[in-house]
C-alpha positions as CSV (number, residue, x, y, z in Angstrom):
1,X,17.1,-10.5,-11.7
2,X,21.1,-10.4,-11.6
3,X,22.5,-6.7,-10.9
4,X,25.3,-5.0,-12.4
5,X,27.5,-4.4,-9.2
6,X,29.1,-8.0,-9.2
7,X,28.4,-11.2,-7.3
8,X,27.4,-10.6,-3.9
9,X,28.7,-13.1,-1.3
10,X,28.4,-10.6,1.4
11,X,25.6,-12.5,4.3
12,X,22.7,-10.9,4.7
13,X,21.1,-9.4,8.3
14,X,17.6,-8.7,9.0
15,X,15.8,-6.7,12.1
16,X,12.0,-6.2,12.7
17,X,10.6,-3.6,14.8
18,X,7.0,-2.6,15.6
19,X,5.3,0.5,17.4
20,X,1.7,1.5,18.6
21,X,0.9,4.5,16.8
22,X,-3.2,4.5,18.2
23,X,-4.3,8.0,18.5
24,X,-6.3,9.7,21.6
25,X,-9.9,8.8,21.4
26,X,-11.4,11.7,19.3
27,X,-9.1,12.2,16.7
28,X,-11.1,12.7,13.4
29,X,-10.6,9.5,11.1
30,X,-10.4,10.7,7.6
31,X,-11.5,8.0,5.5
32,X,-15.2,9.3,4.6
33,X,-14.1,12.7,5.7
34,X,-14.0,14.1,9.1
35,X,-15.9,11.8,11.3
36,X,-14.6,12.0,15.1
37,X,-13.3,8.8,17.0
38,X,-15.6,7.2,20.0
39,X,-13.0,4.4,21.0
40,X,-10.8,2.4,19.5
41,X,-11.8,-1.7,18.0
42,X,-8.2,-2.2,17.6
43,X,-4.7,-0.6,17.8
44,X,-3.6,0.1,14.8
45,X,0.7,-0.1,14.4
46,X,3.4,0.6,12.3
47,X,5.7,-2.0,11.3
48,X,9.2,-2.0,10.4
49,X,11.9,-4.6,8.3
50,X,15.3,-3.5,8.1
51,X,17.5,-5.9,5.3
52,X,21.3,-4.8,5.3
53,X,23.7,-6.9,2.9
54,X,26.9,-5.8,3.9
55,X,26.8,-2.9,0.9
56,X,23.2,-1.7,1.2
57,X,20.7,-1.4,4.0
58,X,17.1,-0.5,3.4
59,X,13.9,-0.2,5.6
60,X,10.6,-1.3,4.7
61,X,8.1,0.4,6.4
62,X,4.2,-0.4,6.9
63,X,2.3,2.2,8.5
64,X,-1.3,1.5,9.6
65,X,-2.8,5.0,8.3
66,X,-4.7,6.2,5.4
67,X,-2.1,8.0,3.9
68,X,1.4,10.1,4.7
69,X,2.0,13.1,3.2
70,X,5.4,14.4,1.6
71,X,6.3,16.5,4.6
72,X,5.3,13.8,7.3
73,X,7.5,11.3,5.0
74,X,10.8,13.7,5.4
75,X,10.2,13.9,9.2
76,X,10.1,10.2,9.4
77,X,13.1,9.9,7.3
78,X,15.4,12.5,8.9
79,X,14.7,11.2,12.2
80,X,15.9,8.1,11.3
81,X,18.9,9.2,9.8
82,X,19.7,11.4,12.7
83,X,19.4,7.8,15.4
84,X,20.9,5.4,12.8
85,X,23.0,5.0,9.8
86,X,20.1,4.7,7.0
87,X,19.8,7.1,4.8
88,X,16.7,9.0,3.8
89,X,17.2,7.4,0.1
90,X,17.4,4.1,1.6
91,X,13.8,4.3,3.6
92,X,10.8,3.1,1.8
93,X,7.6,3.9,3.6
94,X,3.7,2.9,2.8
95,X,0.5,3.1,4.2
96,X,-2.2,0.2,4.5
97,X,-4.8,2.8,3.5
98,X,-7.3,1.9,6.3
99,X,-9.8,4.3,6.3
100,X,-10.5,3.9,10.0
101,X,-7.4,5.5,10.5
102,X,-6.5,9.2,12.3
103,X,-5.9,12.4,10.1
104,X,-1.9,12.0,10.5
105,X,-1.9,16.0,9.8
106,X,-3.6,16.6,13.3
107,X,-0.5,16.6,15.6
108,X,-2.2,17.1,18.5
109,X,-4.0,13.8,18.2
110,X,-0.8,12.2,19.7
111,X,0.9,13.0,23.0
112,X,4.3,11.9,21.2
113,X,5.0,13.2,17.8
114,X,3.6,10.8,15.2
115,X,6.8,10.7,13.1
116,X,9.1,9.6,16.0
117,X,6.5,6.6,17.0
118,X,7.3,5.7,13.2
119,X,10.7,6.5,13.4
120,X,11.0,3.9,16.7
121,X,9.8,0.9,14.6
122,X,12.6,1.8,12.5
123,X,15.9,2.3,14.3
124,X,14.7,-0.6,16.4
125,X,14.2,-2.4,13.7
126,X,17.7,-1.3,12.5
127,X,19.3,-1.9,15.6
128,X,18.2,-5.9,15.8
129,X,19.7,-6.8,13.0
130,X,20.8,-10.9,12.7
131,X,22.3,-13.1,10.3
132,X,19.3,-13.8,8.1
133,X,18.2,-15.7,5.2
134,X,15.1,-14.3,2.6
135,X,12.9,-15.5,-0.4
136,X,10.0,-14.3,-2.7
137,X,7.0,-15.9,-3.8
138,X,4.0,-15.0,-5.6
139,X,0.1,-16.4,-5.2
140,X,-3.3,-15.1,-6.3
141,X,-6.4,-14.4,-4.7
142,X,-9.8,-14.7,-6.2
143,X,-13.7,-14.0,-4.9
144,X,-12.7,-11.4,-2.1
145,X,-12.2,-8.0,-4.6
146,X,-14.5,-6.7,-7.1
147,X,-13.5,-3.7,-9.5
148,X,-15.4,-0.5,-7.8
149,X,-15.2,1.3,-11.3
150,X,-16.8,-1.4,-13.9
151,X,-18.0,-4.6,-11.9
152,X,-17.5,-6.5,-15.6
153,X,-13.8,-6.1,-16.0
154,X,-10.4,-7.4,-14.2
155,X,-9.3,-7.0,-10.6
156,X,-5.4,-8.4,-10.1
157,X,-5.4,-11.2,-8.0
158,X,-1.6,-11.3,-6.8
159,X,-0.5,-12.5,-4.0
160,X,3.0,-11.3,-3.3
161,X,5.1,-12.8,-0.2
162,X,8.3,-12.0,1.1
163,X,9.7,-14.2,3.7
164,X,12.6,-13.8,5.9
165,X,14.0,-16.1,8.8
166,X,17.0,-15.4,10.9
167,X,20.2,-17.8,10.0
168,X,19.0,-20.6,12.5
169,X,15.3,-20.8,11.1
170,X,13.6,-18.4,13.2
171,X,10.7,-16.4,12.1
172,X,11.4,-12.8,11.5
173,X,8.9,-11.0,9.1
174,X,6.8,-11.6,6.2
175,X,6.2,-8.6,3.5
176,X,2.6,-9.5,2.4
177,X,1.3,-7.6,-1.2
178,X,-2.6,-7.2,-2.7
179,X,-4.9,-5.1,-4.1
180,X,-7.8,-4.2,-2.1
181,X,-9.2,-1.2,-0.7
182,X,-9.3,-1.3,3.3
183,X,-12.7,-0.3,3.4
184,X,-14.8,-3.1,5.2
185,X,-15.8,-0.8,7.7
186,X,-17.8,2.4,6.6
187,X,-18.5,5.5,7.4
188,X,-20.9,4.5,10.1
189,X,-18.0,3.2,12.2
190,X,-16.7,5.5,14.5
191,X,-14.3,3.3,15.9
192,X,-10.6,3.2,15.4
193,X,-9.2,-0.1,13.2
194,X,-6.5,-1.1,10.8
195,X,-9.5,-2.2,8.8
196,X,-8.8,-6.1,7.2
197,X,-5.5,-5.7,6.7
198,X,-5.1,-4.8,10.5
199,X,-6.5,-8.2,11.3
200,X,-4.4,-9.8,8.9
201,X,-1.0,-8.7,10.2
202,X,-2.5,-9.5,13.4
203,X,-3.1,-13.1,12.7
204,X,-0.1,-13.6,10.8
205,X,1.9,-12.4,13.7
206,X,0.4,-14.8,16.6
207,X,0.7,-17.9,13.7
208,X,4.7,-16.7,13.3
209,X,5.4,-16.1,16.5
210,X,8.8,-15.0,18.0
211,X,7.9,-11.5,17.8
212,X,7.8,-12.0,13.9
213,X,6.2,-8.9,12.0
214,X,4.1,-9.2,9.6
215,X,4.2,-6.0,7.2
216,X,1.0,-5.2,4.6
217,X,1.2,-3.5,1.2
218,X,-1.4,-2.5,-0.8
219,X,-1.0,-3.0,-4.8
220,X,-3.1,-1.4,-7.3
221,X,-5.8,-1.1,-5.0
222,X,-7.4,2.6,-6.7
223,X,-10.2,1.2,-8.3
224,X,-10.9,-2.3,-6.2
225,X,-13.3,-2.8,-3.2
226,X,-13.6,-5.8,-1.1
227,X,-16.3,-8.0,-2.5
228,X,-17.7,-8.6,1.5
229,X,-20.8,-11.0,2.2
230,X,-22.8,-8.0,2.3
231,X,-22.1,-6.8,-1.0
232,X,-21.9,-10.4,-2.4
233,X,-25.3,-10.9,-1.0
234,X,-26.7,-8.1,-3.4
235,X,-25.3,-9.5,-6.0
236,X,-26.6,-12.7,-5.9
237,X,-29.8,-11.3,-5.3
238,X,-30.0,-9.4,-8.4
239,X,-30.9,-6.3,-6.7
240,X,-29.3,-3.0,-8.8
241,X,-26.0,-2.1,-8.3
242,X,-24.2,0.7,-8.9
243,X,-20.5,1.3,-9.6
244,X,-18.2,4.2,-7.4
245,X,-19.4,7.0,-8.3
246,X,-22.4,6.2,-10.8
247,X,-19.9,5.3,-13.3
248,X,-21.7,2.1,-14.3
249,X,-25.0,0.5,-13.6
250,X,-25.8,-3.3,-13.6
251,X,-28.7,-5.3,-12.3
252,X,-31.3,-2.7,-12.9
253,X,-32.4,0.6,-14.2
254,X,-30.5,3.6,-14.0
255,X,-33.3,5.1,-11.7
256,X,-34.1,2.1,-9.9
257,X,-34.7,3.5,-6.0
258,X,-33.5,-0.2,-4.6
259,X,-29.7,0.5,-6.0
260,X,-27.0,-0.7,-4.0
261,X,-23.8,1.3,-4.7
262,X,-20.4,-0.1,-4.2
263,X,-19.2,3.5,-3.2
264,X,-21.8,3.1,-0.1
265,X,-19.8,1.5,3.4
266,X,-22.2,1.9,5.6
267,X,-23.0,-1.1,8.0
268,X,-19.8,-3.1,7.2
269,X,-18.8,-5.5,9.8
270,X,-15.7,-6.4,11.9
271,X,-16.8,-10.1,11.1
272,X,-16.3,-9.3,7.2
273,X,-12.6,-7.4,8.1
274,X,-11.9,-11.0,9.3
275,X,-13.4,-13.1,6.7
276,X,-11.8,-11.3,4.1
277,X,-8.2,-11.4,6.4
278,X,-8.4,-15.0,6.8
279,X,-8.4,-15.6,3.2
280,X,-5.8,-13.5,1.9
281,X,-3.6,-14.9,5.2
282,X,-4.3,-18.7,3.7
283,X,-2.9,-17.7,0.3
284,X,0.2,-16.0,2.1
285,X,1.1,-18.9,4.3
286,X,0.6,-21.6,1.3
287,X,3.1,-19.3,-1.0
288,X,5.0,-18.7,2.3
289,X,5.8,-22.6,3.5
290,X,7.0,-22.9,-0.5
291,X,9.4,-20.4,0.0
292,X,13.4,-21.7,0.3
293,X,14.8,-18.5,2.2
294,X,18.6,-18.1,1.2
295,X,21.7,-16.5,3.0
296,X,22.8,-14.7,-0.4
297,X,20.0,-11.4,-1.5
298,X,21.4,-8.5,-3.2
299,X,20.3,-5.1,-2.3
300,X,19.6,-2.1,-4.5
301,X,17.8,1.4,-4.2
302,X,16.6,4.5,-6.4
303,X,15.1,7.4,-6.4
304,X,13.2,8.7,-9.6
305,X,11.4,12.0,-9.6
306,X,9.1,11.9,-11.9
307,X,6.6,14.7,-13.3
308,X,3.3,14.5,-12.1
309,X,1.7,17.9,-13.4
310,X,-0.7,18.0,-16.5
311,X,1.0,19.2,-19.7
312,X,0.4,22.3,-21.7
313,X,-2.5,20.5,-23.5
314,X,-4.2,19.0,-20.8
315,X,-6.8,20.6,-18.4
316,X,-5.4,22.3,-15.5
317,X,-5.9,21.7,-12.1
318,X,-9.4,22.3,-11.3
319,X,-8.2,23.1,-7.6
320,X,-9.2,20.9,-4.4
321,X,-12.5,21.5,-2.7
322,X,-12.4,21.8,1.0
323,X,-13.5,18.6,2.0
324,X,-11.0,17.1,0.1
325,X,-8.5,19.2,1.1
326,X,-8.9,18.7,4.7
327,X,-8.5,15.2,4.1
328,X,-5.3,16.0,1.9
329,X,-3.5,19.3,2.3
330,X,-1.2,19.1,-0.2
331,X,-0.6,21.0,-3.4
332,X,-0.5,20.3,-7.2
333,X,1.1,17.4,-8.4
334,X,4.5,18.1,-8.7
335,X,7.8,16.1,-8.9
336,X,6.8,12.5,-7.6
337,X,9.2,10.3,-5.5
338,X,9.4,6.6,-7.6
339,X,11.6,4.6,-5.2
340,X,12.6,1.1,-7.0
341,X,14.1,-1.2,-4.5
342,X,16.1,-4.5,-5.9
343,X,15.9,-7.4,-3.2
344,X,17.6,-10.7,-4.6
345,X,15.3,-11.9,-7.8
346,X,12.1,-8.9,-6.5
347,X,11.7,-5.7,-7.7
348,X,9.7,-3.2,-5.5
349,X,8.1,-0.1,-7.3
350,X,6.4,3.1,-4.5
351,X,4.1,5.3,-5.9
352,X,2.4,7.9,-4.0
353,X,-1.0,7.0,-4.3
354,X,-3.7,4.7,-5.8
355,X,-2.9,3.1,-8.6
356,X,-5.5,0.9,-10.4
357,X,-5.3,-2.7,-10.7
358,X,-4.3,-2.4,-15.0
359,X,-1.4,-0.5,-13.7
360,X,-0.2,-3.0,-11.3
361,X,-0.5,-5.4,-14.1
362,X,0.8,-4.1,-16.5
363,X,3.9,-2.5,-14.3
364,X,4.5,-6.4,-13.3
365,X,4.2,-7.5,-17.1
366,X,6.6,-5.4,-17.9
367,X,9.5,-6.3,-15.7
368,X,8.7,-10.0,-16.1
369,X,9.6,-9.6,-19.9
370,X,12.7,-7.8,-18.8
371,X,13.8,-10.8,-16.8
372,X,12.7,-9.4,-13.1
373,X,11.1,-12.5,-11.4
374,X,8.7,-10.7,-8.6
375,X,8.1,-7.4,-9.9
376,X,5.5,-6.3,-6.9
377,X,4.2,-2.3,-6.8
378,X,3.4,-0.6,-3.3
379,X,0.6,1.7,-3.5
380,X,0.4,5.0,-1.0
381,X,4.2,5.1,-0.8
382,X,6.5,8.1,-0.1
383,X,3.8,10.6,-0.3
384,X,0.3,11.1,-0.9
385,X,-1.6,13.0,-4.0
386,X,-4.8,10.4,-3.8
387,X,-5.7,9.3,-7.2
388,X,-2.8,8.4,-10.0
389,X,-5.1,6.9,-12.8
390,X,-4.0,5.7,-16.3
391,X,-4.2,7.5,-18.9
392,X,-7.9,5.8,-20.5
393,X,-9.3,6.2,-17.1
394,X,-9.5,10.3,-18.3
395,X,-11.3,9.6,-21.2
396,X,-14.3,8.1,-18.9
397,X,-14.0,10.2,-15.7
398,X,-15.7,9.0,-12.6
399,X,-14.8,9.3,-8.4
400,X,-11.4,8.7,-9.0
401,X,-10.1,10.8,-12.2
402,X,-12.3,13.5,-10.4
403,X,-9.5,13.5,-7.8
404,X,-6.7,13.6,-10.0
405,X,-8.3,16.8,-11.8
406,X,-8.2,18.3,-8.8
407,X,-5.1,17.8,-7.8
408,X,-4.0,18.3,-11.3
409,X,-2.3,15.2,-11.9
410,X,-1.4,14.6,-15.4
411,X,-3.1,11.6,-17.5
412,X,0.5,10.6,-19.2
413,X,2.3,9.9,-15.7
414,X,1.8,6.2,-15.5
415,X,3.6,6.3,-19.1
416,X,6.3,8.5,-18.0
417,X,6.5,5.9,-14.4
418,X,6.9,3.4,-16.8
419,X,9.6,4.4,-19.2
420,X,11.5,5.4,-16.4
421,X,11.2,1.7,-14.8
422,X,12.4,0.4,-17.7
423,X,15.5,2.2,-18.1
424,X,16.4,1.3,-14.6
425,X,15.2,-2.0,-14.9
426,X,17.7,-2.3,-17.8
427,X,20.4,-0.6,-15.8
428,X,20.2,-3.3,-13.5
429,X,19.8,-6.4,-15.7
430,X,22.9,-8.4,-17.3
């Protein structure tokens, strides 16, 4: 993808930073709501890639954590701004969505504010900066993800990697991206973890060395569950199993009192976090060693606020219940950050949320007709309002769109994300 702004010969620098953002034991992890912490299996981080070409700077930010909400994601942001010289438009922040992760809303849990342990990983990150060289690559990953909604239909397999070196071939950071909900461990686990994608960074970091990061992103991840050896098992064995939320039966009768439902983590194992980790890290490094990093990336952010509300003709908000919102205290959908960030021949797309896997698709087909060579969509980005289903998804209901009625989200906003990337993507296209 070329941009409109001219040639850019100007070189390009790079910094990494990292920080441990583990919680006191106790905290209450939030992914199968309100469960309290008994120790900790691993730390879990945040991670932090600063890319500067001489006429923008941007951070990419990887945050080992459920989810942020709006208000945590402007305290991040500000106290950045207020130690270094990135703006609060020029910070892009996600979560890995690892639901063995701390309530982020529960201050107390941390003896130092939770926003500046972020904030570190970022002005440090800033503040290393090096002559640096990048590239993009895309991969795909089959037999570890299984669509949670309707076992029979797709999952998106992509395997997006950005790599960066410094200017002398050193290993800084690689920007991993793929859909797949970081749920190995259930709700029987009491123990504090960045779930598979916390053992993936993890390996990825020892096999770059340096003090390389290695930053996670989850794609359309909304409706797709690791396909473990435990579920994989049932499968094979033809016992009944039931979709997320009762949505769809296979291998049995509707009443059948063997059932195995994806929805159900219990008894998940650390062994199946690394399985799972060790795949999706073989797919990285193979696109990664193909990579031919280059001195010469063009930068470019913005900001679109789209509506996230239901129209005058669709159901309001049903209002939250109180499980749910003690997991997510926030209000009705409102206007939604869309940050779109240009890097050389990618095209990063936030939106705060899950997003299913047709929506990653078809966000990525989209571009790639308009000329964009590595369209790649974060999930849980810049904010969190839980469930952003497409619009057919409404028409059959289920766990997910039950959030979104909730919360009120409208069933037309992955239409109105879309026409919105396109005109931008147009903008920026020659």
């Amino acid at each position: 993808m070329k941009c409109n702004r001219g040639v850019n010969m100007a070189e390009l620098k790079a910094g990494v930073g990292r920080s441990k953002i583990t919680p006191k034991i106790g905290a209450e992890l939030i992914g199968y709501v309100n469960r309290p912490s008994t120790g900790v299996h691993d730390d879990i981080h945040v991670r932090a890639l600063v890319l500067d070409d001489g006429k923008t700077a941007l951070a990419l930010v990887s945050v080992e954590l459920l989810w942020l909400q709006d208000s945590l994601i402007a305290d991040i942001r500000e106290a950045v701004a207020e130690s270094c010289d990135l703006k609060p438009e020029q910070i892009f922040i996600w979560t890995t969505h690892t639901h063995s992760g701390p309530a982020p809303h529960h201050a107390d849990d941390w003896t130092t504010p939770l926003h500046e342990l972020i904030a570190d990983a970022v002005v440090e990150a800033y503040e290393a900066r090096q002559p640096a060289k990048l590239g993009v690559g895309f991969g795909q990953l089959y037999g570890y993800s299984i669509n949670r909604r309707w076992l029979n239909r797709p999952i998106d397999p992509s395997v997006a990697v950005i790599r960066v070196d410094s200017a002398d071939g050193k290993r800084l950071a690689v920007v991993g991206n793929y859909a797949c909900h970081a749920v190995v461990m259930g709700y029987d686990s009491l123990l504090i973890s960045g779930d598979w994608p916390g053992y993936s960074s993890r390996h990825l970091e020892t096999f770059l060395g340096n003090g390389a990061v290695a930053l996670f992103g989850q794609g359309g991840a909304g409706d797709i569950n690791p396909l473990t050896e435990t579920l994989r098992q049932q499968l094979n064995a033809g016992h009944p199993v039931e979709a997320i939320g009762e949505l769809s039966q296979y291998y049995g009768a509707k009443d059948a009192r063997d059932a195995y439902n994806i929805g159900d983590r219990g008894g998940g194992k650390f062994l199946e976090c690394e399985s799972l980790a060790l795949a999706y890290n073989a797919e990285v490094l193979r696109v990664w060693r193909g990579i031919k990093p280059v001195a010469d990336v063009p930068l470019w952010t913005k900001q679109l606020h789209i509506d996230g509300a239901v129209s005058a003709d669709e159901p309001q908000a049903r209002g939250m219940t109180d499980a749910h919102h003690s997991m997510l205290p926030i209000g009705k959908a409102a206007k939604m950050e869309i940050m779109l960030v240009g890097i050389g021949e990618a095209l990063l797309c936030s939106q705060p949320g899950e997003v299913f896997s047709e929506s990653s698709v078809e966000y990525r087909k989209v571009c790639q007709r308009m000329g964009v060579g590595y369209p790649i969509l974060i999930s849980y980005a810049n904010g969190g309002y839980a469930y952003l289903p497409p619009a057919n998804a409404f028409l059959e209901g289920g766990y997910e769109v039950g959030w979104a009625l909730e919360i009120g989200v409208s069933r037309h906003l992955q239409d109105r994300i879309m026409s919105e990337v396109r005109a931008t993507v147009a903008e920026h296209i020659k």
